[in-house]
GUDOVO-667119 format. One record per residue (C-alpha): residue number from 1; residue in one letter; x, y, z. Coordinates in steps of 0.25 Angstrom, whole numbers. Layout:
BEGIN
  num  residu   east  north     up
  NUM       A      X      Y      Z
...
***
This chain:
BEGIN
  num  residu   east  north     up
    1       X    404    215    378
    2       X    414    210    367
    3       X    419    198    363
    4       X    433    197    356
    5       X    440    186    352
    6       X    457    185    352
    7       X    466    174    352
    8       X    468    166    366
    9       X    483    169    372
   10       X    490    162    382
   11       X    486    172    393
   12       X    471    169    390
   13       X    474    154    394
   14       X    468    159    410
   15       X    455    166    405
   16       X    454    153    395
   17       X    455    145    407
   18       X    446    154    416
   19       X    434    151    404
   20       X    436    137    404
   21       X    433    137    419
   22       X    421    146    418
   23       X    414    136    411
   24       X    418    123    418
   25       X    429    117    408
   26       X    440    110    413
   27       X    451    117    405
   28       X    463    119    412
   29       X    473    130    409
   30       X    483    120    404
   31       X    471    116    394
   32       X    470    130    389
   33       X    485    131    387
   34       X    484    119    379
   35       X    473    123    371
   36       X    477    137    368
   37       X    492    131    364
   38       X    485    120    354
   39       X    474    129    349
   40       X    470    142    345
   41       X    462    152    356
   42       X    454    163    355
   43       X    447    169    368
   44       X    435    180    367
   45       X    437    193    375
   46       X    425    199    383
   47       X    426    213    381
   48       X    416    221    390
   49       X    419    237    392
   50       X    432    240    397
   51       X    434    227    406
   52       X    447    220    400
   53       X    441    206    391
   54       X    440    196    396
   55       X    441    180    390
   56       X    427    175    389
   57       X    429    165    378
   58       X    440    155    372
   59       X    440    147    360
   60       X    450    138    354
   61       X    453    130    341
   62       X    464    120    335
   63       X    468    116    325
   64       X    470    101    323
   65       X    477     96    309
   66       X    470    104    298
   67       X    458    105    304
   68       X    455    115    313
   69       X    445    114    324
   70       X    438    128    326
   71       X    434    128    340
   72       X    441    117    350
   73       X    436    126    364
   74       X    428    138    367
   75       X    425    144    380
   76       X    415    154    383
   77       X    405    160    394
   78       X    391    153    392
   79       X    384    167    392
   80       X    378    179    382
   81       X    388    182    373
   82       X    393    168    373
   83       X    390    167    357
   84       X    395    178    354
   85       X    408    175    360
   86       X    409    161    354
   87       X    407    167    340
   88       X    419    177    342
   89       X    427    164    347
   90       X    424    156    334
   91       X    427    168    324
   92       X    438    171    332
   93       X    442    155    331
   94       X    439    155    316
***
């Protein structure tokens, strides 16, 4: 199993979506628009042999003025392999 993390495209909206729901928060779709068109995304690829990957973490960040805020909303299974995945996202997110 393999994590890899690339930028979040408008046709990982559904997948981001589909996460959000998985652990119970209220995001709409219409909310993950919004936050992918006013912030930057990345999402984490689970590669496991030759299935095709599959989204299993997002993570987003804005910037506000000349501050940046690093990490504004992860999401990510509550399992083993869960640090891994969230250290991929943040050097992924800078």
């Amino acid at each position: 199993m393999q994590f890899t993390p690339r930028a979040m495209g408008a046709a990982d909206i559904g997948a981001c979506h589909r996460l959000s729901q998985q652990v119970q928060w209220p995001h709409r779709l219409q909310d993950w628009q919004l936050l992918r068109h006013l912030g930057h995304g990345v999402v984490i690829d689970m590669h496991h042999g030759r299935q095709a990957p599959v989204v299993v973490g997002t993570g987003l960040h804005f910037h506000f003025g000349r501050v940046p805020m690093r990490l504004g909303a992860a999401s990510g299974p509550a399992r083993a392999g869960a640090v891994r995945l969230f250290s991929a996202m943040a050097q992924a997110l800078g």
